[in-house]
Chimera marker file (.cmm) of the C-alpha trace (Angstrom):
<marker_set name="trace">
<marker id="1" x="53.971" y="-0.489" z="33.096" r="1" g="1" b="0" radius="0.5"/>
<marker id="2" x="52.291" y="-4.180" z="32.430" r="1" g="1" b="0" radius="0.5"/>
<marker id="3" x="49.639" y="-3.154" z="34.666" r="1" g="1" b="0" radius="0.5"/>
<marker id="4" x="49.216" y="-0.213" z="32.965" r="1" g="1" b="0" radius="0.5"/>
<marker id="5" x="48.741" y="-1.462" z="29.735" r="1" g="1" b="0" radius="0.5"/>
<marker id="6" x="46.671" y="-4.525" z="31.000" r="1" g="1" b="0" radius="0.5"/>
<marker id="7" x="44.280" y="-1.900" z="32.546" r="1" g="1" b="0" radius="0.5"/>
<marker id="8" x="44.528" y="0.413" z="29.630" r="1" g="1" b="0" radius="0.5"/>
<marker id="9" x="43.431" y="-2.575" z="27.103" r="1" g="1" b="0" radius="0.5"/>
<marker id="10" x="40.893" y="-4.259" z="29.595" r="1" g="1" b="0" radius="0.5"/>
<marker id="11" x="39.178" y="-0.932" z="29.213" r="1" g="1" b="0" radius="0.5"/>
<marker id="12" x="39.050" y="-0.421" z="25.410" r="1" g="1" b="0" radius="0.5"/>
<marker id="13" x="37.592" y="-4.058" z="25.327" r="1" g="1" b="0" radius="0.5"/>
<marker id="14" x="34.806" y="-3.153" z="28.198" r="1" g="1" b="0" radius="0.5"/>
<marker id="15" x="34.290" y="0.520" z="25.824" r="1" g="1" b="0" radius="0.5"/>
<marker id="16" x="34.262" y="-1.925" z="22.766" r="1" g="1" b="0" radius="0.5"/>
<marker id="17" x="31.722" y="-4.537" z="24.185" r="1" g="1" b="0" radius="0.5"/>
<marker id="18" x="29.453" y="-2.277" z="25.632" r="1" g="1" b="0" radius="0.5"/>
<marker id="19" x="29.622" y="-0.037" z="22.522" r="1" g="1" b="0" radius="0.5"/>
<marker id="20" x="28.495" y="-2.854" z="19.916" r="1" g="1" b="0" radius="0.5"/>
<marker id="21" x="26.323" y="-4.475" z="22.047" r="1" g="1" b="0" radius="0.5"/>
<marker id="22" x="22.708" y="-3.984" z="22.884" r="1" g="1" b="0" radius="0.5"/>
<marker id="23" x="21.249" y="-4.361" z="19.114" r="1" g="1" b="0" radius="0.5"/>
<marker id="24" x="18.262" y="-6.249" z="17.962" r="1" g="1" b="0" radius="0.5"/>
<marker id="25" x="19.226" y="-9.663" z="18.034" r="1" g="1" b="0" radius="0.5"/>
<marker id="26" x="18.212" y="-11.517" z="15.300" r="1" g="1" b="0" radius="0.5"/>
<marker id="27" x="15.522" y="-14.420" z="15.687" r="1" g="1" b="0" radius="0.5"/>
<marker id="28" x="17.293" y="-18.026" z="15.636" r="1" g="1" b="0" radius="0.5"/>
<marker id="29" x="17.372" y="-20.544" z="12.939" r="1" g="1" b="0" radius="0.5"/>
<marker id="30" x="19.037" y="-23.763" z="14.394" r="1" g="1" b="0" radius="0.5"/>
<marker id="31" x="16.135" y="-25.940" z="14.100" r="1" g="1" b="0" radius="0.5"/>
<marker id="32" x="15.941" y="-26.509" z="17.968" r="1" g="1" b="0" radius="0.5"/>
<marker id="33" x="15.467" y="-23.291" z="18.481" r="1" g="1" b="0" radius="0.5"/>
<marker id="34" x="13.088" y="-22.021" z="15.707" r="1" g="1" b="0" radius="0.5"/>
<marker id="35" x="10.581" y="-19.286" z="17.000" r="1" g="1" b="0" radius="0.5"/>
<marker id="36" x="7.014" y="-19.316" z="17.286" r="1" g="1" b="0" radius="0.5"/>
<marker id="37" x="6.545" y="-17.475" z="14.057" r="1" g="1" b="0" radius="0.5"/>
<marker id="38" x="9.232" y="-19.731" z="12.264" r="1" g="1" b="0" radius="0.5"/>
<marker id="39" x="7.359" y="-22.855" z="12.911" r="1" g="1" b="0" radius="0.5"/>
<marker id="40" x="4.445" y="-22.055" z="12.127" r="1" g="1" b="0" radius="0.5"/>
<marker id="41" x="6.027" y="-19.834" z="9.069" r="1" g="1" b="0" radius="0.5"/>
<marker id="42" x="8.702" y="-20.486" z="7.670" r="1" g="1" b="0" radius="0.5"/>
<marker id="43" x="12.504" y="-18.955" z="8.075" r="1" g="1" b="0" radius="0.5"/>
<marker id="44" x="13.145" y="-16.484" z="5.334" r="1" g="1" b="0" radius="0.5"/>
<marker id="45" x="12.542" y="-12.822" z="4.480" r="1" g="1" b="0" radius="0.5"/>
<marker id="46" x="8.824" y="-12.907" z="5.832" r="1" g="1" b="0" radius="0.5"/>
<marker id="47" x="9.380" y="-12.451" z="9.480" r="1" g="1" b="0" radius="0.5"/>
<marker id="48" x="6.036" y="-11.080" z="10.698" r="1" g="1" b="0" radius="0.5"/>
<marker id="49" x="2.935" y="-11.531" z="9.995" r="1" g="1" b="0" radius="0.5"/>
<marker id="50" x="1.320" y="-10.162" z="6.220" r="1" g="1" b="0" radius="0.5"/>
<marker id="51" x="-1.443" y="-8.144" z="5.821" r="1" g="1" b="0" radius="0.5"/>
<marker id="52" x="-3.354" y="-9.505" z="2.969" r="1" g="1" b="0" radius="0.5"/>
<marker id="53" x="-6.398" y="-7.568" z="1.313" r="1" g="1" b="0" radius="0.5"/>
<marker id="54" x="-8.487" y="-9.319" z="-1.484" r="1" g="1" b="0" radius="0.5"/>
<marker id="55" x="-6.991" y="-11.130" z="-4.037" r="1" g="1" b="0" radius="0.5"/>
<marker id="56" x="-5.430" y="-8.460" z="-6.613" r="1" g="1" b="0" radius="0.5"/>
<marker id="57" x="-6.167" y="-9.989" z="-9.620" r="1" g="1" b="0" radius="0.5"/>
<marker id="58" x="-3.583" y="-8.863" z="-12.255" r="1" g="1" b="0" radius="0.5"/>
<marker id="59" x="-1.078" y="-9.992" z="-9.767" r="1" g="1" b="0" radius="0.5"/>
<marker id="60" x="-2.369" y="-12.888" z="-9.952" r="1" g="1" b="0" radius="0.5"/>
<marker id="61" x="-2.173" y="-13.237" z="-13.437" r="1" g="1" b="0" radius="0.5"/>
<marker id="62" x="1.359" y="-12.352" z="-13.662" r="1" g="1" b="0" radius="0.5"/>
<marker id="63" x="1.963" y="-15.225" z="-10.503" r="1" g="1" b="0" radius="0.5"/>
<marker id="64" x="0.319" y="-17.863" z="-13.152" r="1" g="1" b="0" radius="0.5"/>
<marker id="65" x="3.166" y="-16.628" z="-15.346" r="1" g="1" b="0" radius="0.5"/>
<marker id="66" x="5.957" y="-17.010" z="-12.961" r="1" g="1" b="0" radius="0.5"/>
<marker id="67" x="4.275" y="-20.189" z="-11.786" r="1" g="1" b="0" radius="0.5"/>
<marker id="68" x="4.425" y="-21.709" z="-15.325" r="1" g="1" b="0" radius="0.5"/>
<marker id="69" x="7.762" y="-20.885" z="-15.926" r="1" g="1" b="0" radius="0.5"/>
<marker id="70" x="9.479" y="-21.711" z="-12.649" r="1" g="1" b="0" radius="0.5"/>
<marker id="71" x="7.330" y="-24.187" z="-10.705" r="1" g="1" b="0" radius="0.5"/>
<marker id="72" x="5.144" y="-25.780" z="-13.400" r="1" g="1" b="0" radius="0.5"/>
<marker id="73" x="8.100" y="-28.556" z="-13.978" r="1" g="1" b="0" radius="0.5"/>
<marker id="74" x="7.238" y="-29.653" z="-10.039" r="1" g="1" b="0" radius="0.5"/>
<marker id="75" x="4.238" y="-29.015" z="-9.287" r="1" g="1" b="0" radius="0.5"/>
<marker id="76" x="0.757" y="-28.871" z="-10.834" r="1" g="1" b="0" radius="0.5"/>
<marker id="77" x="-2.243" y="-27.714" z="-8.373" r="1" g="1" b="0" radius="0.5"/>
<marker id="78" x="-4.854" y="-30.962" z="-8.740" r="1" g="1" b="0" radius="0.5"/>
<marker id="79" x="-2.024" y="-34.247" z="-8.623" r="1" g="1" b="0" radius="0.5"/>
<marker id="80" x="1.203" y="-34.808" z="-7.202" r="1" g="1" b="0" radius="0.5"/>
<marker id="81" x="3.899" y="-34.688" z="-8.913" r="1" g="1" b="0" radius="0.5"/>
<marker id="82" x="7.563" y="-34.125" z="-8.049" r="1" g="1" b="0" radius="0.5"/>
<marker id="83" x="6.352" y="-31.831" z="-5.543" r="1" g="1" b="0" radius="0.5"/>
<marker id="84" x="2.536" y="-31.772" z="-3.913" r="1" g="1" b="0" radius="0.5"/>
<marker id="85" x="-0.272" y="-30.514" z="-5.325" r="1" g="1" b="0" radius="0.5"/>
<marker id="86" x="-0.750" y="-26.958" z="-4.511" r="1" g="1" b="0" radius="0.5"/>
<marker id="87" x="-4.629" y="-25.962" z="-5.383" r="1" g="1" b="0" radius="0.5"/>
<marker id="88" x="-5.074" y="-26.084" z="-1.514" r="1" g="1" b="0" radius="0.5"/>
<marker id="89" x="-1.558" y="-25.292" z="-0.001" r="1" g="1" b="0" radius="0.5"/>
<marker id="90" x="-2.972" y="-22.445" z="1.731" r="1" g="1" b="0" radius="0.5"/>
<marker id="91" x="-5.436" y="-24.481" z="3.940" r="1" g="1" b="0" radius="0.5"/>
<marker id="92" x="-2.337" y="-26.588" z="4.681" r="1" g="1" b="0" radius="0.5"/>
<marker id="93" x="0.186" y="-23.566" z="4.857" r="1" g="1" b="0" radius="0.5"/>
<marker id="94" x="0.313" y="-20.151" z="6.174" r="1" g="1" b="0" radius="0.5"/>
<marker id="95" x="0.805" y="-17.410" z="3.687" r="1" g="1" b="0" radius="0.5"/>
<marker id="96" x="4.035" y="-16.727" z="5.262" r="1" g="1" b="0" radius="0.5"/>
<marker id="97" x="5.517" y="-20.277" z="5.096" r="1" g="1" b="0" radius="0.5"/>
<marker id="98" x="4.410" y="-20.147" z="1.439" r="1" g="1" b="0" radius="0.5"/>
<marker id="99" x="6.114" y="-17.048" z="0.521" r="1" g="1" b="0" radius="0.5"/>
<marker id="100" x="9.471" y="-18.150" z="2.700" r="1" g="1" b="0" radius="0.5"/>
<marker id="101" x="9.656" y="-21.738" z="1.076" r="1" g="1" b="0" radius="0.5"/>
<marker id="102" x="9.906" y="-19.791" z="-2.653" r="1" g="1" b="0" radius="0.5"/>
<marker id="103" x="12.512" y="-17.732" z="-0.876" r="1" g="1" b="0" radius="0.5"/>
<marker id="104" x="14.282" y="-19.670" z="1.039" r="1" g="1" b="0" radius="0.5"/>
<marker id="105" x="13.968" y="-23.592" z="0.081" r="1" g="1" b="0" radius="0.5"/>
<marker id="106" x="17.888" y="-24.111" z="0.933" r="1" g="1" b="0" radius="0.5"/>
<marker id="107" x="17.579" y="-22.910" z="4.838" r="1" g="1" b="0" radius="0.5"/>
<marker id="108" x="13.700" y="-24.889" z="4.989" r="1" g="1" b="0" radius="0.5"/>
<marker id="109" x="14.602" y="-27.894" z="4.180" r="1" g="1" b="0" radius="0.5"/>
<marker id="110" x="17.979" y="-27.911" z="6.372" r="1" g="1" b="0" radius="0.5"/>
<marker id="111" x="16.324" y="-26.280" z="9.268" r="1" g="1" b="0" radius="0.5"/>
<marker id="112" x="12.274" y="-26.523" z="9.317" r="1" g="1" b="0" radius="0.5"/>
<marker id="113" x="11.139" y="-29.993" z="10.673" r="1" g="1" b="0" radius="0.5"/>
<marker id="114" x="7.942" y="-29.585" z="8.568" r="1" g="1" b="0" radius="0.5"/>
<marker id="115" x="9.708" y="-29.190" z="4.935" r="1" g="1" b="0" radius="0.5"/>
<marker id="116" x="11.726" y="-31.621" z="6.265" r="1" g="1" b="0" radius="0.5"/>
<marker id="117" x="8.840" y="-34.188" z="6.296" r="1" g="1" b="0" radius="0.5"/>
<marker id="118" x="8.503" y="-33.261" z="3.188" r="1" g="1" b="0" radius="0.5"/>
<marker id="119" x="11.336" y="-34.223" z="1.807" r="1" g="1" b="0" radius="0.5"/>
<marker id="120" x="11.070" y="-37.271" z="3.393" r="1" g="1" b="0" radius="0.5"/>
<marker id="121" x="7.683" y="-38.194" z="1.871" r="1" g="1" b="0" radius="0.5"/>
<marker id="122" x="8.483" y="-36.679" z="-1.689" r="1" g="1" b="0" radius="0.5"/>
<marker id="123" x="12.289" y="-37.379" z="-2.024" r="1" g="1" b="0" radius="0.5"/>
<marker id="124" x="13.068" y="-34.321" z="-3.955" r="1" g="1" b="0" radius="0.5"/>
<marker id="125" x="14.726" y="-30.890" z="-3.086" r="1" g="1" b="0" radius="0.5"/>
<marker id="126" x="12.751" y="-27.822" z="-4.013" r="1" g="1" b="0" radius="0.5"/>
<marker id="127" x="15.765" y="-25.952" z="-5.475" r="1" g="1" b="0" radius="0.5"/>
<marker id="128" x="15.581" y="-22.083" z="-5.549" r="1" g="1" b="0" radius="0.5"/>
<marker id="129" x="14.741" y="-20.611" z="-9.040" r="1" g="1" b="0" radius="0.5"/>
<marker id="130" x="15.341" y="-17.068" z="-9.034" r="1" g="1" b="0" radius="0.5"/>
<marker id="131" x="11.945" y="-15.457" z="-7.918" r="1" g="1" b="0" radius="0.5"/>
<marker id="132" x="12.552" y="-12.183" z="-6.758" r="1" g="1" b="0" radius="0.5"/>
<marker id="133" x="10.325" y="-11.003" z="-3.394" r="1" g="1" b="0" radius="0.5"/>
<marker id="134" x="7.767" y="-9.624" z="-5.260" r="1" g="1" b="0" radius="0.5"/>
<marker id="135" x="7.627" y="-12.517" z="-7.888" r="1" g="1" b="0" radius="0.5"/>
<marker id="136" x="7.269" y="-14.224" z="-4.740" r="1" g="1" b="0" radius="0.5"/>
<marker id="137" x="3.922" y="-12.583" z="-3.712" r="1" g="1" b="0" radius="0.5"/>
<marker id="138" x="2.156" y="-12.439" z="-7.232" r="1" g="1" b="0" radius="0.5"/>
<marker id="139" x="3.302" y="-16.340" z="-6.955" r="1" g="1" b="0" radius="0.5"/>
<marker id="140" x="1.261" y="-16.058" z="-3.140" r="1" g="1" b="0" radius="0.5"/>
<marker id="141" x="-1.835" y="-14.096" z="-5.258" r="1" g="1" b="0" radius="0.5"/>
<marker id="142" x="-1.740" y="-17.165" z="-7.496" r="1" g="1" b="0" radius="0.5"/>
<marker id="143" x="-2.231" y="-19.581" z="-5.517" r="1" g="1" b="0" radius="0.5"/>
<marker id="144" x="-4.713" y="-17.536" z="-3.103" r="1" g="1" b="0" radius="0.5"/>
<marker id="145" x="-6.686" y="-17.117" z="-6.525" r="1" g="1" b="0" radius="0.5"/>
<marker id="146" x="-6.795" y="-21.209" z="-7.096" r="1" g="1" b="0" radius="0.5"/>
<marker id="147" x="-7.572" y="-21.673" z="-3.566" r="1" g="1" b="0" radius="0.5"/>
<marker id="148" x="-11.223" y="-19.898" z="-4.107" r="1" g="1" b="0" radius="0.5"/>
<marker id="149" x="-11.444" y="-21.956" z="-7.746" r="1" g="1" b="0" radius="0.5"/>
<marker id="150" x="-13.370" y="-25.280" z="-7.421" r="1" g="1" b="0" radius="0.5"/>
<marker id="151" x="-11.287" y="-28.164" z="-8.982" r="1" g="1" b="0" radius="0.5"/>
<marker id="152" x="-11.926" y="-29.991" z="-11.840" r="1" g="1" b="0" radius="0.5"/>
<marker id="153" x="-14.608" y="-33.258" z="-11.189" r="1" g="1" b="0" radius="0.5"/>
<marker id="154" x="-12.138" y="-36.065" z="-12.513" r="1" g="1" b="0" radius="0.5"/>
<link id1="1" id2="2" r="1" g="1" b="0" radius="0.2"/>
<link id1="2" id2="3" r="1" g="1" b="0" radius="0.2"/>
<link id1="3" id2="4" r="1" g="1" b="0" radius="0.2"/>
<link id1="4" id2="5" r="1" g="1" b="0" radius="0.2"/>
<link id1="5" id2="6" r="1" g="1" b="0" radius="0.2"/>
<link id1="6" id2="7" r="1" g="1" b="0" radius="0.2"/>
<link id1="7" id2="8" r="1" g="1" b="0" radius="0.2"/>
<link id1="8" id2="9" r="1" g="1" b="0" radius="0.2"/>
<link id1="9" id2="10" r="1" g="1" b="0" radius="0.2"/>
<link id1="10" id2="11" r="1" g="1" b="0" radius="0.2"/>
<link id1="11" id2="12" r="1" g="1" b="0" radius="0.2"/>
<link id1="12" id2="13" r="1" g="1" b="0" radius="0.2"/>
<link id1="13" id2="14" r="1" g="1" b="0" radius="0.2"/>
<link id1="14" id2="15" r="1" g="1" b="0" radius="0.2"/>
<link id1="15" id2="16" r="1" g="1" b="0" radius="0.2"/>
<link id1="16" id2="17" r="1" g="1" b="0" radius="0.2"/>
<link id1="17" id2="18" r="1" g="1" b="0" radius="0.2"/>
<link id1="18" id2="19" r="1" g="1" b="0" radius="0.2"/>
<link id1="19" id2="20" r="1" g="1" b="0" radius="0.2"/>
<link id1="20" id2="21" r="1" g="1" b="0" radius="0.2"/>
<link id1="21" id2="22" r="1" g="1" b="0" radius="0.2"/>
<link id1="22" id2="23" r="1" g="1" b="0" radius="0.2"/>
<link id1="23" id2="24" r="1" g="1" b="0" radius="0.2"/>
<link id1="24" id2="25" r="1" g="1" b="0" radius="0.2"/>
<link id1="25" id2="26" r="1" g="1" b="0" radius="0.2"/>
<link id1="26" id2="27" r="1" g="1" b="0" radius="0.2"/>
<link id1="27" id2="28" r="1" g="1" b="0" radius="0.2"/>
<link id1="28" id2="29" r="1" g="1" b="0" radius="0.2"/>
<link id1="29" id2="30" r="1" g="1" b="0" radius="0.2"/>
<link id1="30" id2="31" r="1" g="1" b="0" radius="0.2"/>
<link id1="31" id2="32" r="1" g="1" b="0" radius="0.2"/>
<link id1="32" id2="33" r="1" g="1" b="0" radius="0.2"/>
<link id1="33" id2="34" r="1" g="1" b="0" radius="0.2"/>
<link id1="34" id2="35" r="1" g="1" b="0" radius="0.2"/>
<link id1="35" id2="36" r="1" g="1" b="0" radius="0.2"/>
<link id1="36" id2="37" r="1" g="1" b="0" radius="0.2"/>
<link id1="37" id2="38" r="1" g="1" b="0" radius="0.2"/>
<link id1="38" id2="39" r="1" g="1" b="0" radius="0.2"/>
<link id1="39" id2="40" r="1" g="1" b="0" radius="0.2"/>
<link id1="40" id2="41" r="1" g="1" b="0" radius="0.2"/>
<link id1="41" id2="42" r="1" g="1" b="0" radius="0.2"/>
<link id1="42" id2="43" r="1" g="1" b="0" radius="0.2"/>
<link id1="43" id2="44" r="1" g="1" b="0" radius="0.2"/>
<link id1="44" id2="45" r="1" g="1" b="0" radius="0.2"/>
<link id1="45" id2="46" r="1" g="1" b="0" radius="0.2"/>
<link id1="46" id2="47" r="1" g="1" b="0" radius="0.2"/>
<link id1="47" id2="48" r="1" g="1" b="0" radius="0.2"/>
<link id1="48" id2="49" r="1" g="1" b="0" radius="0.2"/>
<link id1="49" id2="50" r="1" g="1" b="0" radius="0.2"/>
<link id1="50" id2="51" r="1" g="1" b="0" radius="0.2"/>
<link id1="51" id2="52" r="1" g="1" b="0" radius="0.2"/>
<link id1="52" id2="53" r="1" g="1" b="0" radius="0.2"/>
<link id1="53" id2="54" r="1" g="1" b="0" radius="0.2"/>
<link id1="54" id2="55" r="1" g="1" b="0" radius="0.2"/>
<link id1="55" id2="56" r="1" g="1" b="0" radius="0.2"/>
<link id1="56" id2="57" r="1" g="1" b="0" radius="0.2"/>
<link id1="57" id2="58" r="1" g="1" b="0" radius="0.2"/>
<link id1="58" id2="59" r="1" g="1" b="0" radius="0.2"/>
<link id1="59" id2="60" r="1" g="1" b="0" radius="0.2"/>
<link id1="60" id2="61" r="1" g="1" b="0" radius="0.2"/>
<link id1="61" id2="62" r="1" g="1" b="0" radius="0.2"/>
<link id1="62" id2="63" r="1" g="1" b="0" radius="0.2"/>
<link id1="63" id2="64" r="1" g="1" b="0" radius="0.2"/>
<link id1="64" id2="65" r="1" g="1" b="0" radius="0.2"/>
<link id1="65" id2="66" r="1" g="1" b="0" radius="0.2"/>
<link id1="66" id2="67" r="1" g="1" b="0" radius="0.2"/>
<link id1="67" id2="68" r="1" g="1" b="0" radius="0.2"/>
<link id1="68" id2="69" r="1" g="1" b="0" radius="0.2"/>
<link id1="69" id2="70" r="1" g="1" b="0" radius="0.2"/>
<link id1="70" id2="71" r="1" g="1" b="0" radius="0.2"/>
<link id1="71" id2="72" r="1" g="1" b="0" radius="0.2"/>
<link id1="72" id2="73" r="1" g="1" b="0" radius="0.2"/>
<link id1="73" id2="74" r="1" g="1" b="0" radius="0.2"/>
<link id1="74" id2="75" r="1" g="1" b="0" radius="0.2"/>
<link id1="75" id2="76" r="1" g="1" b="0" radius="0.2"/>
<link id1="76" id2="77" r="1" g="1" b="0" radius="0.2"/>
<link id1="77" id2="78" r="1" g="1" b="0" radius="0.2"/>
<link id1="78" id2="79" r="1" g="1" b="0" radius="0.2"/>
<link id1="79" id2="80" r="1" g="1" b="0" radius="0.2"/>
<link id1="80" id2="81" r="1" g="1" b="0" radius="0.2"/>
<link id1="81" id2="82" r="1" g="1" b="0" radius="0.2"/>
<link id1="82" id2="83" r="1" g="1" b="0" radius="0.2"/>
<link id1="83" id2="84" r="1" g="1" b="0" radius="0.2"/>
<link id1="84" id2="85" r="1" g="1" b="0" radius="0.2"/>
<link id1="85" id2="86" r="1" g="1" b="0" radius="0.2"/>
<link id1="86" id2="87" r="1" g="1" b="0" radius="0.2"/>
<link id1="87" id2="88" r="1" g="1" b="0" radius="0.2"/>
<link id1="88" id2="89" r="1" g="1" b="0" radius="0.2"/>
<link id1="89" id2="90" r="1" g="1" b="0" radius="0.2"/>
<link id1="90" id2="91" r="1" g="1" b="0" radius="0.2"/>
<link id1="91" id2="92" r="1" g="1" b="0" radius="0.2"/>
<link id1="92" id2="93" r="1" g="1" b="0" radius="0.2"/>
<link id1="93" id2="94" r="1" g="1" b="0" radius="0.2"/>
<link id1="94" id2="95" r="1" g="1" b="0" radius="0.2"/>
<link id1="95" id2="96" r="1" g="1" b="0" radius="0.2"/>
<link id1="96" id2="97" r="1" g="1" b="0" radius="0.2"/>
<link id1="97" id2="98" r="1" g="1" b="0" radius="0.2"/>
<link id1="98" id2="99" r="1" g="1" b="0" radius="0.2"/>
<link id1="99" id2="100" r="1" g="1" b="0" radius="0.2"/>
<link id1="100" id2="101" r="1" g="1" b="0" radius="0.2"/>
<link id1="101" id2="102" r="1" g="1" b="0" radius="0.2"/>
<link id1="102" id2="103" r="1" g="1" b="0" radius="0.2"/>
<link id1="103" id2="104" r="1" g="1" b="0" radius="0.2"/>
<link id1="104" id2="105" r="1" g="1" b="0" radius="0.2"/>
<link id1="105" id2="106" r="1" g="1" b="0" radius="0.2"/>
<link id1="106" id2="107" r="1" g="1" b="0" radius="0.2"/>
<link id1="107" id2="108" r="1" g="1" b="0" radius="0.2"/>
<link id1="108" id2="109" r="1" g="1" b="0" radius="0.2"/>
<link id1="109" id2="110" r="1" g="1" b="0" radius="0.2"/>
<link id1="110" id2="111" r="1" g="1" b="0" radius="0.2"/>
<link id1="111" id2="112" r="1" g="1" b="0" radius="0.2"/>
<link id1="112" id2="113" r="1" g="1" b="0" radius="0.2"/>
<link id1="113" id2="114" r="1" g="1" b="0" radius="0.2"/>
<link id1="114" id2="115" r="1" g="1" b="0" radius="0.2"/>
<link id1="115" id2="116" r="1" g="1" b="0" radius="0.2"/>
<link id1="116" id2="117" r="1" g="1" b="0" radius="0.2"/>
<link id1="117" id2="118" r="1" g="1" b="0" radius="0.2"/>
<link id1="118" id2="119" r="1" g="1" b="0" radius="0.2"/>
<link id1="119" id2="120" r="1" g="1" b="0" radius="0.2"/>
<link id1="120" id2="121" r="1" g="1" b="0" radius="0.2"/>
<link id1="121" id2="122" r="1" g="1" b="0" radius="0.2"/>
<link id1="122" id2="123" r="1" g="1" b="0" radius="0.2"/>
<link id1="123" id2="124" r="1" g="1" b="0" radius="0.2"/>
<link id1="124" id2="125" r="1" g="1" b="0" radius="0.2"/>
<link id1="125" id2="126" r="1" g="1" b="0" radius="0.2"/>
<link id1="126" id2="127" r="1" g="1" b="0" radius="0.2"/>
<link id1="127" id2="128" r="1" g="1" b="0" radius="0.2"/>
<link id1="128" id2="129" r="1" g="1" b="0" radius="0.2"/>
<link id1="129" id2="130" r="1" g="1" b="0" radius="0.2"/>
<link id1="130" id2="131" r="1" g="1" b="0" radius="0.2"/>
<link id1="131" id2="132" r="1" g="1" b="0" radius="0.2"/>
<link id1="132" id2="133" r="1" g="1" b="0" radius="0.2"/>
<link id1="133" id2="134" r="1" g="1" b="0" radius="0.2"/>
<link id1="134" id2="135" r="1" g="1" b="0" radius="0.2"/>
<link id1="135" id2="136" r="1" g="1" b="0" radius="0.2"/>
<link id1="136" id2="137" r="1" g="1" b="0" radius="0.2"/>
<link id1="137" id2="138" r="1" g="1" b="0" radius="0.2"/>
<link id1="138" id2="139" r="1" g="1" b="0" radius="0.2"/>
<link id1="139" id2="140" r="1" g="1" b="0" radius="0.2"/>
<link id1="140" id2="141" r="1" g="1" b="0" radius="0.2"/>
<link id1="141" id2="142" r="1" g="1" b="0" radius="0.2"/>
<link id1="142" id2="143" r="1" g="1" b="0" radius="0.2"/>
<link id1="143" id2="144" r="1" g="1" b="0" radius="0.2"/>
<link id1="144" id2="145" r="1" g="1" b="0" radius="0.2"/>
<link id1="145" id2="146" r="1" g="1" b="0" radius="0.2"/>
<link id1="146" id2="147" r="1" g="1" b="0" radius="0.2"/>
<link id1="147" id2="148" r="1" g="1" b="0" radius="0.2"/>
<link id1="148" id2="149" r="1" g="1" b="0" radius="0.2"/>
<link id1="149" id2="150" r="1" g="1" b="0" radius="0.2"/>
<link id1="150" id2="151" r="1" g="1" b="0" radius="0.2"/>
<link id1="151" id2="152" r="1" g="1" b="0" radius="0.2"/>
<link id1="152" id2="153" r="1" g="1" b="0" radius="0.2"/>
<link id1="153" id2="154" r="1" g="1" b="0" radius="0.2"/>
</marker_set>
């Protein structure tokens, strides 16, 4: 009767396994074993590659909003502040990373080596502030937009 049972649960487990296994795995974020893609990324909600057109203007408009309102406190584009100077973050990050650090500044700056250099040189969390995804990418159309305007001559 022990045996019976033994054998009897042994093979619900082995039905159980082999039933919930075999699924995508999900891409690692302990920050030993960051992808490819997350290094050079970002870990966050932007976990291939974007397709970018030209710069959509009006998004772009509304990302100077956002920007004002959530990131202008930190950050202007031409000096360093509490956070760098983002007029050229693009040449410095992918559009990706960009994107994912607005998302996802908690998980960065525990996991990513790069943000975590960051922090290191500026001494100051980015904290999250609310941006939804696609606040995110009129944020990303933004700062693509200042990226093709010259600075000002100081």
């Amino acid at each position: 009767m022990k045996m019976t049972l033994r054998l009897l649960f042994a093979g619900i487990l082995s039905a159980f396994l082999i039933g919930c296994g075999g699924g995508e795995k999900k891409a690692p974020v302990d920050p030993n074993k960051l992808t490819e893609f997350q290094l050079a990324n970002g870990i966050g909600p932007v976990m291939k590659p974007l397709e970018l057109g030209p710069i959509d203007k009006a998004k772009a408009e509304a990302g100077a909003k956002i920007f004002e309102q959530k990131c202008f406190s930190c950050h202007r584009m031409d000096q360093k502040l509490v956070g760098p100077p983002l007029h050229e973050v693009l040449s410095r990050r992918s559009p990706e990373f960009v994107v994912n650090m607005i998302m996802n500044p908690e998980i960065m700056i525990e996991k990513h080596p790069e943000v975590q250099k960051m922090l290191a040189q500026y001494m100051q969390k980015m904290t999250y502030q609310d941006v939804k995804l696609e606040e995110a990418f009129q944020i990303l159309e933004y700062l693509r937009l200042e990226k093709e305007t010259p600075t000002p001559t100081k």
